[in-house]
N, CA, C and O atoms as a CHARMM CRD file, in Angstrom:
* protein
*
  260
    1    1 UNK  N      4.98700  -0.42800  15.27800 PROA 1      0.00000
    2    1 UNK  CA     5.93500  -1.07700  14.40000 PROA 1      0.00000
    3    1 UNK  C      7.34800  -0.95100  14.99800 PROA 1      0.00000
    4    1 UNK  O      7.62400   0.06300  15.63900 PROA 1      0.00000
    5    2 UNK  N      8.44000  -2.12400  14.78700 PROA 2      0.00000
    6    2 UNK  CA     9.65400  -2.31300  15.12700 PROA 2      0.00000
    7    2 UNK  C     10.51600  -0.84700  14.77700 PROA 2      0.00000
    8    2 UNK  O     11.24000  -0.24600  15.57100 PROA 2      0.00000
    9    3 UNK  N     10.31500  -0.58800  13.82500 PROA 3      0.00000
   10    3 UNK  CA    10.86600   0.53600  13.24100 PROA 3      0.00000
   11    3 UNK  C     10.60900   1.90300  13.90700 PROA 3      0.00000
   12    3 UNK  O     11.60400   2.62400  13.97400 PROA 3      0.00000
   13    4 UNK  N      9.74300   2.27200  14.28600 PROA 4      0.00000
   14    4 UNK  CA     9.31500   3.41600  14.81300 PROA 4      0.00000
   15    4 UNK  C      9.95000   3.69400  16.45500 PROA 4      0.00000
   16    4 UNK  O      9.66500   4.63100  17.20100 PROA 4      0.00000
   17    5 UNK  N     10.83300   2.61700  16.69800 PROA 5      0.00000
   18    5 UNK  CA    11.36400   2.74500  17.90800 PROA 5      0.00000
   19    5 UNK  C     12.77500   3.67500  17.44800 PROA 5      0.00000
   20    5 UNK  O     13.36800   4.35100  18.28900 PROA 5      0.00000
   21    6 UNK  N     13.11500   3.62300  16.33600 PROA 6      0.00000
   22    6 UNK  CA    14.30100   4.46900  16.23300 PROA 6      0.00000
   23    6 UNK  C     14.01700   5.55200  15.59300 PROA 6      0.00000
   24    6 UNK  O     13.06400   5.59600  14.81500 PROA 6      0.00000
   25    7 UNK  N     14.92400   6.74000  15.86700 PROA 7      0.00000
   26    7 UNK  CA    14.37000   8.03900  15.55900 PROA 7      0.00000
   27    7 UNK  C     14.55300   8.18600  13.91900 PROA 7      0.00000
   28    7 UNK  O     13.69600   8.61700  13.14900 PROA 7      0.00000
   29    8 UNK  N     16.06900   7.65700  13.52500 PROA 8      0.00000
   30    8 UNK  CA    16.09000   8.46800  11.92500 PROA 8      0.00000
   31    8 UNK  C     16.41500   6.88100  11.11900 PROA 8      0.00000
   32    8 UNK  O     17.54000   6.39000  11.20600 PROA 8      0.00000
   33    9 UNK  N     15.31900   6.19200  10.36200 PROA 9      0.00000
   34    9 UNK  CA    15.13100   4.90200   9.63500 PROA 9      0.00000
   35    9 UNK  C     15.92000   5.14500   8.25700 PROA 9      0.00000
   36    9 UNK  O     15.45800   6.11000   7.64800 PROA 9      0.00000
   37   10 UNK  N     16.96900   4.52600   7.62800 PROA 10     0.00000
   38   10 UNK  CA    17.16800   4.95500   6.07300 PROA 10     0.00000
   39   10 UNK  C     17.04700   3.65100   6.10000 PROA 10     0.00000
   40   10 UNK  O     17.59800   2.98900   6.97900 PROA 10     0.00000
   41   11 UNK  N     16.28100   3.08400   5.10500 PROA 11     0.00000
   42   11 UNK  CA    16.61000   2.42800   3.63100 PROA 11     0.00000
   43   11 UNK  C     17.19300   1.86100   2.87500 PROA 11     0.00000
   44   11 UNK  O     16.70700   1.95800   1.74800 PROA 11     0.00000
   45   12 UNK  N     18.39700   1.04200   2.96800 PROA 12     0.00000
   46   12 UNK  CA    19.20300   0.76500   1.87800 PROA 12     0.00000
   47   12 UNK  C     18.64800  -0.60100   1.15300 PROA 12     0.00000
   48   12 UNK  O     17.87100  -1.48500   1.51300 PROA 12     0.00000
   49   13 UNK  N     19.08600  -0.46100   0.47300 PROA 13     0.00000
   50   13 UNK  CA    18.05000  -1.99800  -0.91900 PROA 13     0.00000
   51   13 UNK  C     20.09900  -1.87700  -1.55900 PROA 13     0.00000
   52   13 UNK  O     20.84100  -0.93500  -1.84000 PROA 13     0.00000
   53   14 UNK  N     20.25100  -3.36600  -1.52600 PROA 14     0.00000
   54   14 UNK  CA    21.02000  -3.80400  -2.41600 PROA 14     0.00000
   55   14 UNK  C     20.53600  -4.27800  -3.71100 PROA 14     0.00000
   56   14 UNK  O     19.64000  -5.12000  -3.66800 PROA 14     0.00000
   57   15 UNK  N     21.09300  -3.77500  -5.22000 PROA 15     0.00000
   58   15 UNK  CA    19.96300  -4.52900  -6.46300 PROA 15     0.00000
   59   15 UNK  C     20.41500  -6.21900  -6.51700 PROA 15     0.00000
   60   15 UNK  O     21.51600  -6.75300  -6.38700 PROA 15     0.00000
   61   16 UNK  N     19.10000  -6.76500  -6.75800 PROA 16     0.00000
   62   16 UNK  CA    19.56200  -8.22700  -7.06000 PROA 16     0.00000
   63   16 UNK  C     19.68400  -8.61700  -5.44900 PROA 16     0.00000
   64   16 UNK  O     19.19000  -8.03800  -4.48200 PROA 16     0.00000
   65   17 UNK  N     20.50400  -9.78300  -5.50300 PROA 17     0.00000
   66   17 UNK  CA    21.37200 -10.33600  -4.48100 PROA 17     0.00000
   67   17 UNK  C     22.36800 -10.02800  -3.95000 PROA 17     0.00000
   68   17 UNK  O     23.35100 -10.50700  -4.51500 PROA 17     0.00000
   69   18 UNK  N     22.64300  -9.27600  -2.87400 PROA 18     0.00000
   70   18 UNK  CA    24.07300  -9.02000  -2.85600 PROA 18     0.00000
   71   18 UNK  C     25.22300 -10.13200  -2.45300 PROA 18     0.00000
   72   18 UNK  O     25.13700 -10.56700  -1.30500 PROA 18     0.00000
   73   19 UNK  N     25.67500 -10.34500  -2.80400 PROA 19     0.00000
   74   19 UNK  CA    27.04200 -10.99500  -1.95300 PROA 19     0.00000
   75   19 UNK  C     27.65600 -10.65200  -0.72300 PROA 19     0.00000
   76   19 UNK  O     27.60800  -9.52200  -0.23900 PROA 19     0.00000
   77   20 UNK  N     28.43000 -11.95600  -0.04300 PROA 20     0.00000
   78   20 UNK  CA    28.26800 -10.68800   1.54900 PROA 20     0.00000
   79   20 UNK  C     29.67200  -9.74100   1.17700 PROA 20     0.00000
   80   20 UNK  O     29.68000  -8.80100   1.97200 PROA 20     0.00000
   81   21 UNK  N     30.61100  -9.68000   0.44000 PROA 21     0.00000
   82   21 UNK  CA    31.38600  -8.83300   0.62600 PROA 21     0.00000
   83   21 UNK  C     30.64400  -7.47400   0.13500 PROA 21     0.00000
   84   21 UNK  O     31.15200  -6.35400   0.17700 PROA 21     0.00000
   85   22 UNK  N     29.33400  -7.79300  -0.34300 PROA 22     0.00000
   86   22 UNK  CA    28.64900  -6.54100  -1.04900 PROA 22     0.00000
   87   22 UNK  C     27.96300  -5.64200   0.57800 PROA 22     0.00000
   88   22 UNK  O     27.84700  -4.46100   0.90400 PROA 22     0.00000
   89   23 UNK  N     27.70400  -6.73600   1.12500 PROA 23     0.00000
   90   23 UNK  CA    26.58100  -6.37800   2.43600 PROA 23     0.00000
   91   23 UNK  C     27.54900  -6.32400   3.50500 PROA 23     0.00000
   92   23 UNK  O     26.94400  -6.10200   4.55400 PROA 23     0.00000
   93   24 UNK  N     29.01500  -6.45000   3.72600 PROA 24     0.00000
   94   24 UNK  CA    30.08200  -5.96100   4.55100 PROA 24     0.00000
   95   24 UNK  C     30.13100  -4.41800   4.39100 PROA 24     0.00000
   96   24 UNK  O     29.70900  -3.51300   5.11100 PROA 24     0.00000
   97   25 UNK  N     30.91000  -4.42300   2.98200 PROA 25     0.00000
   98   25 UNK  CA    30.65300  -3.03300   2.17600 PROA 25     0.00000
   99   25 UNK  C     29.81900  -2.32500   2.95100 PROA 25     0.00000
  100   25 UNK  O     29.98800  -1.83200   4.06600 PROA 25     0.00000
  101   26 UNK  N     28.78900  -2.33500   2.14100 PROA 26     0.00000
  102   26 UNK  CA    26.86800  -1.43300   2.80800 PROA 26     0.00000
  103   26 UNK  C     27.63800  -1.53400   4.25100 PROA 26     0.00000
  104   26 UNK  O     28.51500  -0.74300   4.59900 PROA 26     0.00000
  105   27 UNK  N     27.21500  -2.52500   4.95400 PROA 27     0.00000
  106   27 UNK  CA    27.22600  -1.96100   6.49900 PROA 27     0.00000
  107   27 UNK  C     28.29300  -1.26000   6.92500 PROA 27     0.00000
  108   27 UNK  O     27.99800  -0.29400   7.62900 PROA 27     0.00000
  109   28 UNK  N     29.69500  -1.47500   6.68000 PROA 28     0.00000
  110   28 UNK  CA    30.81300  -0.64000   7.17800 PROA 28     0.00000
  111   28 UNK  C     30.69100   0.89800   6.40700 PROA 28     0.00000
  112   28 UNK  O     30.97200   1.93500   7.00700 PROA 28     0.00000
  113   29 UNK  N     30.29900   0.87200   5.20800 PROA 29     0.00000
  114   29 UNK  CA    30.30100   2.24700   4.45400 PROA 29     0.00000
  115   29 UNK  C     28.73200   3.14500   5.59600 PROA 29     0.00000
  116   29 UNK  O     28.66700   4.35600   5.80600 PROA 29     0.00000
  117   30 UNK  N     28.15400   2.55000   5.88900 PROA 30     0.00000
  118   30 UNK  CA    27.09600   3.30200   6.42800 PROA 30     0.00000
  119   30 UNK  C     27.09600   3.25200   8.10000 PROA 30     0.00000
  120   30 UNK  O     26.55800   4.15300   8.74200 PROA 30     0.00000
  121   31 UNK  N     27.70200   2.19800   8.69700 PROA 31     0.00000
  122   31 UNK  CA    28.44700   2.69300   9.93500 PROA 31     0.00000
  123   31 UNK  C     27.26900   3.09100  11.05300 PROA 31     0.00000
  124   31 UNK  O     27.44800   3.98400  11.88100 PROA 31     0.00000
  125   32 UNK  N     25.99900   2.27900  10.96000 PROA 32     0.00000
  126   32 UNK  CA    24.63900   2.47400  11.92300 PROA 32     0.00000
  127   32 UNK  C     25.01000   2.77600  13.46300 PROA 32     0.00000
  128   32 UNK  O     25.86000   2.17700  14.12300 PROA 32     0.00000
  129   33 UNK  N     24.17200   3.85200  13.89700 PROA 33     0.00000
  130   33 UNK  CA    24.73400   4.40400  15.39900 PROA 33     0.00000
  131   33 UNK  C     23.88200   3.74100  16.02900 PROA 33     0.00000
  132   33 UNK  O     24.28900   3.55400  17.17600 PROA 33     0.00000
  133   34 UNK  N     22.20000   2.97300  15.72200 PROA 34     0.00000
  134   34 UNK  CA    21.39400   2.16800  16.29100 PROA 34     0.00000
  135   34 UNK  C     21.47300   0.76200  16.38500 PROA 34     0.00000
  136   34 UNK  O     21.82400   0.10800  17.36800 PROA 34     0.00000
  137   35 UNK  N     20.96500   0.18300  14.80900 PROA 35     0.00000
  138   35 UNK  CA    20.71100  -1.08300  14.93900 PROA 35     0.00000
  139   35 UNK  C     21.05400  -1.72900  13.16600 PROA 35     0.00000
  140   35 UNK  O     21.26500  -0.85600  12.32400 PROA 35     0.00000
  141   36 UNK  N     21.07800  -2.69500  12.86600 PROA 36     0.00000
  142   36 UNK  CA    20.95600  -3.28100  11.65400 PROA 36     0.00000
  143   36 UNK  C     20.05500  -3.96200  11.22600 PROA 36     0.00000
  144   36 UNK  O     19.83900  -4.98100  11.88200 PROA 36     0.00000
  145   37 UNK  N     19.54100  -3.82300  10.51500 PROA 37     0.00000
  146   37 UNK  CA    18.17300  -4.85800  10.80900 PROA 37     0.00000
  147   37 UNK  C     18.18000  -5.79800   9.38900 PROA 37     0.00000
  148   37 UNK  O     17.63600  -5.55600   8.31200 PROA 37     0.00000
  149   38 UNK  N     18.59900  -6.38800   9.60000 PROA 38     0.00000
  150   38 UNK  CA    18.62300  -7.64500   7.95700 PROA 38     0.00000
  151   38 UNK  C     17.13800  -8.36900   7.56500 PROA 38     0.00000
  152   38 UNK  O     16.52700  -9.06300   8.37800 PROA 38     0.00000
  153   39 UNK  N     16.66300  -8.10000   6.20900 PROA 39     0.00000
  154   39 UNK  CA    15.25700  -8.44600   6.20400 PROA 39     0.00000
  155   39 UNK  C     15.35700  -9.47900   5.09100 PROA 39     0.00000
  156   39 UNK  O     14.25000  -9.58400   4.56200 PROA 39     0.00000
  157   40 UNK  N     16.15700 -10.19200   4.59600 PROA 40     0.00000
  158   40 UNK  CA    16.15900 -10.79100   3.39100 PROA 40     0.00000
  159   40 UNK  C     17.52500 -11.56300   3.89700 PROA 40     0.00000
  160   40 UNK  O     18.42600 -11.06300   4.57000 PROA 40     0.00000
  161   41 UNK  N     17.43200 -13.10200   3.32600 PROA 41     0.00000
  162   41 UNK  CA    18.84700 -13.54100   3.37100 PROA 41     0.00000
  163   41 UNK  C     18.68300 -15.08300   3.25700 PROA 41     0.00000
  164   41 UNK  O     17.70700 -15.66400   3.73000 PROA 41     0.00000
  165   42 UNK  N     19.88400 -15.82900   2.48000 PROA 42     0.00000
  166   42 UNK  CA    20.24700 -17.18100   2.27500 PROA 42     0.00000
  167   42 UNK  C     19.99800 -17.89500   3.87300 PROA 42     0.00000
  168   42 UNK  O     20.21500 -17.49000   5.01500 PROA 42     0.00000
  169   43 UNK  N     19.46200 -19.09200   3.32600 PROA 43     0.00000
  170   43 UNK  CA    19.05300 -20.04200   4.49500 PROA 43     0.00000
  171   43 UNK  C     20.66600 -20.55700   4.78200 PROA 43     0.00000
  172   43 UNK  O     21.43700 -20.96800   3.91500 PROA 43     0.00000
  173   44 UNK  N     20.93400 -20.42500   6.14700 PROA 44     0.00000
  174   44 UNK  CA    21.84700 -20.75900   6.85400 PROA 44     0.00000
  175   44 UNK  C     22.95700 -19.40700   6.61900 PROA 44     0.00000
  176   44 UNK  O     24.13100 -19.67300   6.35900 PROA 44     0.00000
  177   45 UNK  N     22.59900 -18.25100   6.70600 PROA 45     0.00000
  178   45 UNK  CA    23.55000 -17.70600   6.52000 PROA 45     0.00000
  179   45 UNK  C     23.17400 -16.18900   7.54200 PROA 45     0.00000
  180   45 UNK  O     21.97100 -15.93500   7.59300 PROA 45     0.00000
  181   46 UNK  N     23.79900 -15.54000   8.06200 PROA 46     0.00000
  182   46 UNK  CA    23.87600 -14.54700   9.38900 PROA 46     0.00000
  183   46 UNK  C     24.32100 -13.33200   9.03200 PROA 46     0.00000
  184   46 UNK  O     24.91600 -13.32200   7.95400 PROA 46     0.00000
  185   47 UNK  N     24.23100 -12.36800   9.55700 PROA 47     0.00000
  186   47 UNK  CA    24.72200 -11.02800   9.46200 PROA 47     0.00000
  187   47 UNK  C     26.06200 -11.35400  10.15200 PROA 47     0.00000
  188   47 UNK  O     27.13800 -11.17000   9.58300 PROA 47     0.00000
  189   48 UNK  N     25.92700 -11.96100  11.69700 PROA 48     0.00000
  190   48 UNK  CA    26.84500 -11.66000  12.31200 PROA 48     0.00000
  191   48 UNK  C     27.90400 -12.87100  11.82100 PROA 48     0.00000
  192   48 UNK  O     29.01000 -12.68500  12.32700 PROA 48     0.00000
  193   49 UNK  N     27.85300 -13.94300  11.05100 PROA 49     0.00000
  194   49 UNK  CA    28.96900 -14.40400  10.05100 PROA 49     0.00000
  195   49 UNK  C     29.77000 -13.56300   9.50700 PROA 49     0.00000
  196   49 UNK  O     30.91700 -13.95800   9.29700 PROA 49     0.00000
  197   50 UNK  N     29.54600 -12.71800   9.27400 PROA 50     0.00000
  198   50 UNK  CA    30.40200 -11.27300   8.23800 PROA 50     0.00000
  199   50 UNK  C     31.50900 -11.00000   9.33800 PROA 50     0.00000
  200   50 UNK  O     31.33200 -10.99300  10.55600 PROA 50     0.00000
  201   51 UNK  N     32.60600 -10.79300   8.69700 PROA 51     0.00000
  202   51 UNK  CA    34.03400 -10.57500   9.12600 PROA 51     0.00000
  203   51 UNK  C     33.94700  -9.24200   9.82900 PROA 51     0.00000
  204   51 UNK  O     34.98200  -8.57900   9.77200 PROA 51     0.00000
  205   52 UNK  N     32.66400  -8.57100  10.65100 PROA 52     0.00000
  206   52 UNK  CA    33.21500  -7.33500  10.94900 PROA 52     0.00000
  207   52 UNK  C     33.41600  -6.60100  12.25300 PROA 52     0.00000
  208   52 UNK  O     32.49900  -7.09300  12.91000 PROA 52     0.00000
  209   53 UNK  N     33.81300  -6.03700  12.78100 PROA 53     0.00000
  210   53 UNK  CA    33.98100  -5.58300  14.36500 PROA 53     0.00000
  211   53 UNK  C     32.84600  -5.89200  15.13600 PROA 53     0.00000
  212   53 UNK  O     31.62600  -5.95400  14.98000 PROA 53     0.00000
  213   54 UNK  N     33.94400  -6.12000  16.30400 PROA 54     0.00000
  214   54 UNK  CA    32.72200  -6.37800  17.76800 PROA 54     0.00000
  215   54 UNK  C     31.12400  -5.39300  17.93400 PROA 54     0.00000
  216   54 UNK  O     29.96000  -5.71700  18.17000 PROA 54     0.00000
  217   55 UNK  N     31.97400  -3.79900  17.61200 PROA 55     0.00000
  218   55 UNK  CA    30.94200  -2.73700  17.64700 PROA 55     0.00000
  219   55 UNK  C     29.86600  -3.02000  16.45300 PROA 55     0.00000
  220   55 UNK  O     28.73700  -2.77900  16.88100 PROA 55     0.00000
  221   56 UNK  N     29.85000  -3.41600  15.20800 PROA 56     0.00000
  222   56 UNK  CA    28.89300  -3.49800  14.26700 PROA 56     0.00000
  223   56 UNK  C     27.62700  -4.49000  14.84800 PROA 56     0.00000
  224   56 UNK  O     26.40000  -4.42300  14.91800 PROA 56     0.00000
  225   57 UNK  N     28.88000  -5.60500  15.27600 PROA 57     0.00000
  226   57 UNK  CA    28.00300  -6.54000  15.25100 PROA 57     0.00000
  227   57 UNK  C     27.33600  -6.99300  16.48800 PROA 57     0.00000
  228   57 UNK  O     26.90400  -8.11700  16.74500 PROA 57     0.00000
  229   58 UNK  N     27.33000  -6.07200  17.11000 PROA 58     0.00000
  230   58 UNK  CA    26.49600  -5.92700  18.54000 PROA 58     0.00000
  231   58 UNK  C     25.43100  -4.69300  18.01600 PROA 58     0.00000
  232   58 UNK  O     24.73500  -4.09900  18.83900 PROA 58     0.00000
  233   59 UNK  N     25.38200  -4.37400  16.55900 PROA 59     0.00000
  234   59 UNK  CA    24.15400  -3.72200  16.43200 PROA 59     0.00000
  235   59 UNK  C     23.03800  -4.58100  15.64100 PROA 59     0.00000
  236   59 UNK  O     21.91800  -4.26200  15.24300 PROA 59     0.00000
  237   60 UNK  N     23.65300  -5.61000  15.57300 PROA 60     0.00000
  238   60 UNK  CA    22.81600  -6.24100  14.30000 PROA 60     0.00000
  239   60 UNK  C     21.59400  -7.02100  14.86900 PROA 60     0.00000
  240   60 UNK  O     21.73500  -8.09700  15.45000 PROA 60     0.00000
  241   61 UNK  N     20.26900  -6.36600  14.65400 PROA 61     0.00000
  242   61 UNK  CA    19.33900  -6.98700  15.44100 PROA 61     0.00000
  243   61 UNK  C     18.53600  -8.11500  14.82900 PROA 61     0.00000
  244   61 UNK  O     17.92900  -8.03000  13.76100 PROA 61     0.00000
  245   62 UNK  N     18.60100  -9.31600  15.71200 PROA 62     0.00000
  246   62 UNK  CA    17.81100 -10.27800  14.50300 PROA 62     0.00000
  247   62 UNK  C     16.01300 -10.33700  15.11000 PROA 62     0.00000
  248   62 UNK  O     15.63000 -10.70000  16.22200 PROA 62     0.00000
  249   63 UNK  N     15.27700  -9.90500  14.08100 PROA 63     0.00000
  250   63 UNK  CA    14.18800  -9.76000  14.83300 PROA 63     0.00000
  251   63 UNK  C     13.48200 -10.81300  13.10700 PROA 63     0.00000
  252   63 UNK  O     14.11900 -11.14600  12.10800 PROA 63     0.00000
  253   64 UNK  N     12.00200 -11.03400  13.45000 PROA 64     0.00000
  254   64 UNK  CA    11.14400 -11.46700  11.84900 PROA 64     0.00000
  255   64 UNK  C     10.52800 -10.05400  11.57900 PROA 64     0.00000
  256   64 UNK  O      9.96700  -9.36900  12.43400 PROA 64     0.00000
  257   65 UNK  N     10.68300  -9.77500  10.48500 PROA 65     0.00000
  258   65 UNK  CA     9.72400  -8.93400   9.88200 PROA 65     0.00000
  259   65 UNK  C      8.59200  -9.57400   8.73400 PROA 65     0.00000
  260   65 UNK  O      7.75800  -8.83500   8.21200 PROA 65     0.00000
């Protein structure tokens, strides 16, 4: 599994839908030293759309789960 390539996996679940200033939030408050992995999301819409640094968003991996 994709996951098992990184050593320490957390979890985060936004309730509902988040909004992206909700899912900016989450990712800058949690600040990933690996990868991002987005598993849910509006058709036509990106992680790396989000307003946030070069460093975040060179973690954000787009893979299918």
């Amino acid at each position: 599994m994709f996951r098992d390539a990184f050593q320490n996996v957390v979890d985060i679940h936004t309730s509902g839908h988040a909004d992206r200033k909700t899912i900016k939030q989450v990712i800058e408050t949690v600040n990933p030293k690996e990868a991002i992995i987005g598993i849910h999301k509006d058709k036509g819409q990106t992680l790396e759309s989000l307003e946030l640094s070069d460093e975040i968003k060179n973690k954000i991996t787009n893979i299918k789960i």
